[in-house]
N, C-alpha and C positions, 0 to 999 in steps of 0.2 A: 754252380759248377760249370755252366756256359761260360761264364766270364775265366774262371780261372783256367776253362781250358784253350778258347779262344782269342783270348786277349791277355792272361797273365797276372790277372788282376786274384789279389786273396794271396799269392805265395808265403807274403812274409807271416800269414797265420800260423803257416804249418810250422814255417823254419825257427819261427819263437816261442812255441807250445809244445808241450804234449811233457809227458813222465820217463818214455823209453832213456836210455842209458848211452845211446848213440850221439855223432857227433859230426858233425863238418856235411862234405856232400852228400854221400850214402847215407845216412838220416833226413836229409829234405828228398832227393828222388825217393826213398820208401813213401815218406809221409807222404807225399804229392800224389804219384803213382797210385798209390792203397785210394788214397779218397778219390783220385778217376776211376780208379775200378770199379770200387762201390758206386757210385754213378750210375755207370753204364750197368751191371748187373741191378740193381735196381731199376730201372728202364727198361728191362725185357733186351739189351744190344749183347752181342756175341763177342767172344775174346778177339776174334780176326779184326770184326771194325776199331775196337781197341786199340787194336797192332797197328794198323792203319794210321789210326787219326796221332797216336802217340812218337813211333817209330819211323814213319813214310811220310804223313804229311810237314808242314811248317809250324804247326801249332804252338805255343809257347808255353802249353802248360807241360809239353813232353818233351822241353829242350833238357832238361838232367837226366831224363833216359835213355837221348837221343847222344849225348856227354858219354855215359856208360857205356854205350854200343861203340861209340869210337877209341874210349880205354881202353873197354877187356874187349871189345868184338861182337857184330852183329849177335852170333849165337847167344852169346851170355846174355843179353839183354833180353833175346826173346825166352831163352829158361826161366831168367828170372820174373818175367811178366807173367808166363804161366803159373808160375807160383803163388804170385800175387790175387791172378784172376781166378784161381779157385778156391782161395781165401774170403774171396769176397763174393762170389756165387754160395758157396757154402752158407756163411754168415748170415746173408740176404737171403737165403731160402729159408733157416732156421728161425730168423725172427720176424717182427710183426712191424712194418713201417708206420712211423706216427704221419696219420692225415691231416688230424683236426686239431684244436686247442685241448678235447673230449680227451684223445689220448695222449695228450703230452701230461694233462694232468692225471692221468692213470695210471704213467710211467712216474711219475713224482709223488703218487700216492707209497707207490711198491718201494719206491726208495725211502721214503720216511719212514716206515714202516722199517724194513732193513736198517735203519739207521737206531731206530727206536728197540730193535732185537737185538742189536751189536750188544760186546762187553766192551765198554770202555774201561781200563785199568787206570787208578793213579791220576795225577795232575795232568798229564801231558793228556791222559785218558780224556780230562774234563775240558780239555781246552779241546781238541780235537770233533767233541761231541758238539761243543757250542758253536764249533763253528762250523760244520754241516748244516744245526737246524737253524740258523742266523742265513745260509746262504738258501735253505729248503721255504725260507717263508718271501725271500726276493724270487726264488723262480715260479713259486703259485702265484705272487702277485703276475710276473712276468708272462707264466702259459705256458715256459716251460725250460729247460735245463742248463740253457745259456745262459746266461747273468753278467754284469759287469757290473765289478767294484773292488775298487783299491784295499790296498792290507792296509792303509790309515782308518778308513771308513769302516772296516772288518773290526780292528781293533777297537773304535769305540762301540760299535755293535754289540761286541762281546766283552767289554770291560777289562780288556788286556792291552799289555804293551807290544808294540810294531814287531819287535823282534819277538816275542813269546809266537805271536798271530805268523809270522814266515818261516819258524821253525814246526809251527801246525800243518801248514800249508803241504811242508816239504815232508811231511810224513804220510800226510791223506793223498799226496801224488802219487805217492810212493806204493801206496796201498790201493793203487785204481781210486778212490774217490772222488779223483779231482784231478782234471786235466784245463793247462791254462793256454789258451788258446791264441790270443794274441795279449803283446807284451804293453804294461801302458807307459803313455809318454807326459809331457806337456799339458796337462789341460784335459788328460784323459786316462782313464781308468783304465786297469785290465779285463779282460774277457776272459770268463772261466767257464767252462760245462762239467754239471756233476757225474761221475760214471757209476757203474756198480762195484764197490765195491769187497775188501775180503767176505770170505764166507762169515753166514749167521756165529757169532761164538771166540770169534778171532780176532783178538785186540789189534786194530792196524797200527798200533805203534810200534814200533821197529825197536824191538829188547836191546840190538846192536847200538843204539846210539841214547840210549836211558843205564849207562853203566854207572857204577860208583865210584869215588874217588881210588886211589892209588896209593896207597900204604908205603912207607920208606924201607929201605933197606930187604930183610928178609919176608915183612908180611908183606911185601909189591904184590897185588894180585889177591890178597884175598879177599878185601870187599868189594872186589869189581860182583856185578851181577853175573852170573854166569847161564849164557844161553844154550838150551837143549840143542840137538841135531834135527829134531822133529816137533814138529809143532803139533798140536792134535788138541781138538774139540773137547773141554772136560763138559759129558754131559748131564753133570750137577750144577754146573754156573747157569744160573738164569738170568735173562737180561732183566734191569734196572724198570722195577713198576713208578712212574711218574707222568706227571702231567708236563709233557715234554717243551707245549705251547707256552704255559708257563714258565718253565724254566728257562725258556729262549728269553723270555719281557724280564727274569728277575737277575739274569746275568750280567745285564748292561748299566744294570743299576747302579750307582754309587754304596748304597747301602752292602751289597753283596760282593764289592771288590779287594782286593787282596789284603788292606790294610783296615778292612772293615768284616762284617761280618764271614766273608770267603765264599766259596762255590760251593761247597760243601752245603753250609747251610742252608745256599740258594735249594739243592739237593731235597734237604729234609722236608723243605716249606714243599717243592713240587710233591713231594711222595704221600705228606697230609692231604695235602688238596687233592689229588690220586683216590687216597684211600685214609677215611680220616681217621682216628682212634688208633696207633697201634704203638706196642711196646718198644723200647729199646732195641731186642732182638727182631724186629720186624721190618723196622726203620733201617735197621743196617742190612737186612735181605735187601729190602725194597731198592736202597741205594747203593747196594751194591759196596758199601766201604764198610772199614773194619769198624766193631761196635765202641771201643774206647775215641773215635774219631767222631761219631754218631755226638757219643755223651760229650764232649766237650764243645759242640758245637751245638748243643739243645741248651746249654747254660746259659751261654747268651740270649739265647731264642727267649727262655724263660724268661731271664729280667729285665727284658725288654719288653714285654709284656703281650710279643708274640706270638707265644705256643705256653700252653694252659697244661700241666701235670695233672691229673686226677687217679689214683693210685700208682699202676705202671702203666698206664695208658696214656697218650701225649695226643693232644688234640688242638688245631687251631686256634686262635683266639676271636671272641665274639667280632665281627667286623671288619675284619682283615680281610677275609675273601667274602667278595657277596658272589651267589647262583643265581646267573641270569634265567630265562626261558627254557625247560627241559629241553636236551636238543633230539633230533630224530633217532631213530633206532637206527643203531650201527654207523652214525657219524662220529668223523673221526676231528671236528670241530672242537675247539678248549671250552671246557665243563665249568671252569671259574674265569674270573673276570678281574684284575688289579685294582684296589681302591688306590688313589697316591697318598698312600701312608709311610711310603717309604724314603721319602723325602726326609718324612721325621726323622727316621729311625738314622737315615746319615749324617743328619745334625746332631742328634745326640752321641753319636761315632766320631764325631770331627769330621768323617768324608765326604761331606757334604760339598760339592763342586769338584769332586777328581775328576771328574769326564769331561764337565766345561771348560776345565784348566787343559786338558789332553786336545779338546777340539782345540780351541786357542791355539795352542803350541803348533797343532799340527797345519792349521790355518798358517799360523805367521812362515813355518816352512815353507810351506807352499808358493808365497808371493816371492821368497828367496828364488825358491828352484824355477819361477815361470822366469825372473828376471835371467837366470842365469841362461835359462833357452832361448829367452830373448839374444842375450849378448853371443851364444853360439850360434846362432839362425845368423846371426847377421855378419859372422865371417866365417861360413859354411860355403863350402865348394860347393859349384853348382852339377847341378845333377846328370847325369850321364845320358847322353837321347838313346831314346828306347828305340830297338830294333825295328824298320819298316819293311812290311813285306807289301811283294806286288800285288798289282790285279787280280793275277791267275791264283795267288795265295789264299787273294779275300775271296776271290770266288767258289772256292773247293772249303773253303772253312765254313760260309755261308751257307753252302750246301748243305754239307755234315749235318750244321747246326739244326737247319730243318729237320733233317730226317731223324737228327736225337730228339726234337723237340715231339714231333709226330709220334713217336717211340713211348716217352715219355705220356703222352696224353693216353694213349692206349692202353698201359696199366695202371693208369688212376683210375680210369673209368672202369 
């Protein structure tokens, strides 16, 4: 935050991130403005120095509110800074700032969990979900909610194609989920942070853009899906019983991709391994999907010699999952362990190498598009000199600096 407000450095984060609906200037002075405030109110500093450092000094991180005060007028800018700044005192008092790695991973626990209580509805439901806990298992290895990775790399993750993976994206941004922070380029990948998303209960896919086709002439309209006025919590849907770790390692698999077994079944295999032995109607609790969906997707399971019938109870087959080491009480660690047997099962499916066929492809794009940035880099206008400011600038920003720093070390401690 020193840098971006000192020196200017980090703007293009904001101005290529974030879900809001906004657009042009007034969407980067928000975005910019909002994260100095939270800054300084996290640091124990006062709206005034705020005013100061952003409105009165040279500073570069408050040249677009310093823009605003010469459009609409000194006053407006300072209303609208108050506004800001108790949005983010507010904020800052109510919640708990992450110190350590301890609490990034305890903020990441509470989101997996949320993630894991959600209802996901339908296909778009099942992409959506994969690819939270595809992105939940990069930020624990990481420490914590940042992540960076491409929708190519996403889509083999999760065993979907690019465009399926950016119409995900654009739904869970949509839904708070997922906010993309800066944009990738060249040789580098996007930066995304996970957020909290809809309430416990509330499918974050957007009803508005999962309509149905369009009927000719007089029936236009009637198998569109038709969305209520009010959305509300049905508090008989329960979320989805699965071994969720699971389902994240059997998604990406070849065996479980769209022209092979499906997600579906990847579903039924996590809700055995969950909870082993149960019926047809139990299996479609568990996962949440309709039971004639369940039964046509156990058939193959069966004669593949996958899942074992034994009256109406449906149970793993010998071998397929082994139980490592009981794990502790109340961790929240995967209970089973993948044999690679499913290698077979996509050989015997024909899909045996969709994914290495998809890196391939997305590989050989890649060397297209560095070429092509090569051939733009090299008759790219050069870059604009950045603003210098005098002595007396760097000496009062210096200053500042200390005394946020000082600020700063005081409420850590």
């Amino acid at each position: 935050m020193r840098a971006l407000v000192v020196e200017g450095v980090g703007m293009e984060r904001y101005r290529e991130g974030g879900s809001d609906g906004g657009s042009g200037a007034g969407r980067d002075t928000h975005r910019i403005t909002s994260a100095i405030a939270f800054s300084f109110a996290r640091a124990g500093a006062d709206r005034i120095a705020l005013q100061d450092v952003l409105l009165i000094s040279p500073a570069p991180g408050g040249a677009l509110l310093r823009d605003l005060a010469r459009a609409k007028g000194h006053d407006h800018a300072v209303r609208y800074l108050d506004r800001v700044w108790q949005r983010a005192a507010r904020v800052t008092g109510e919640s708990t700032p992450i110190v350590d790695r301890r609490d990034a991973l305890v903020r990441l626990a509470e989101l997996r969990v949320a993630v894991e209580r959600a209802v996901w509805r339908g296909q778009a439901g099942q992409t959506d979900r994969a690819n939270l806990l595809h992105r939940l298992e990069l930020c624990e290895r990481a420490g914590g909610a940042d992540h960076e990775v491409s929708q190519r790399q996403l889509a083999l993750g999760i065993g979907a194609s690019e465009s399926t993976v950016k119409r995900s994206d654009s739904r869970l941004a949509a839904a708070g989920w997922l906010w993309r922070a800066e944009v990738g380029g060249a040789g580098k990948s996007s930066k995304w942070v996970l957020g909290k998303g809809s309430p416990i209960g509330m499918s974050p896919v957007d009803p508005t853009r999962q309509g149905g086709h369009k009927a000719p002439g007089y029936l236009d309209g009637v198998n569109q899906r038709h969305t209520p006025t009010t959305r509300t919590v049905d508090p008989s849907v329960r979320p989805a019983e699965l071994d969720f770790r699971l389902l994240a390692d059997l998604v990406a698999r070849d065996a479980f991709r769209a022209r092979g077994l499906g997600k579906t079944a990847a579903e039924v295999v996590a809700a055995l391994a969950h909870r082993d032995g149960q019926s047809a109607a139990e299996l479609a609790a568990s996962t949440r999907r309709h039971r004639a969906t369940v039964h046509a997707r156990l058939v193959p399971l069966i004669e593949l010699g996958l899942v074992v019938k034994v009256g109406e109870l449906y149970y793993l087959a010998d071998g397929l999952l082994k139980t490592p080491a009981k794990r502790p009480q109340g961790s929240r660690l995967a209970s089973w362990q993948v044999i690679d047997r499913w290698d077979e099962v996509a050989a015997d499916l024909g899909v045996l190498g969709t994914g290495y066929r998809q890196w391939c492809l997305y590989a050989f794009d890649r060397i297209a598009a560095d070429e092509v940035y090569r051939r733009v880099r090299e008759h790219a206008w050069p870059a604009r000199p950045t603003t210098e400011l005098t002595d007396q600038d760097q000496a009062f920003l210096n200053s500042w600096s200390s005394d946020f720093e000082d600020a700063d070390r005081m409420v850590s401690a």
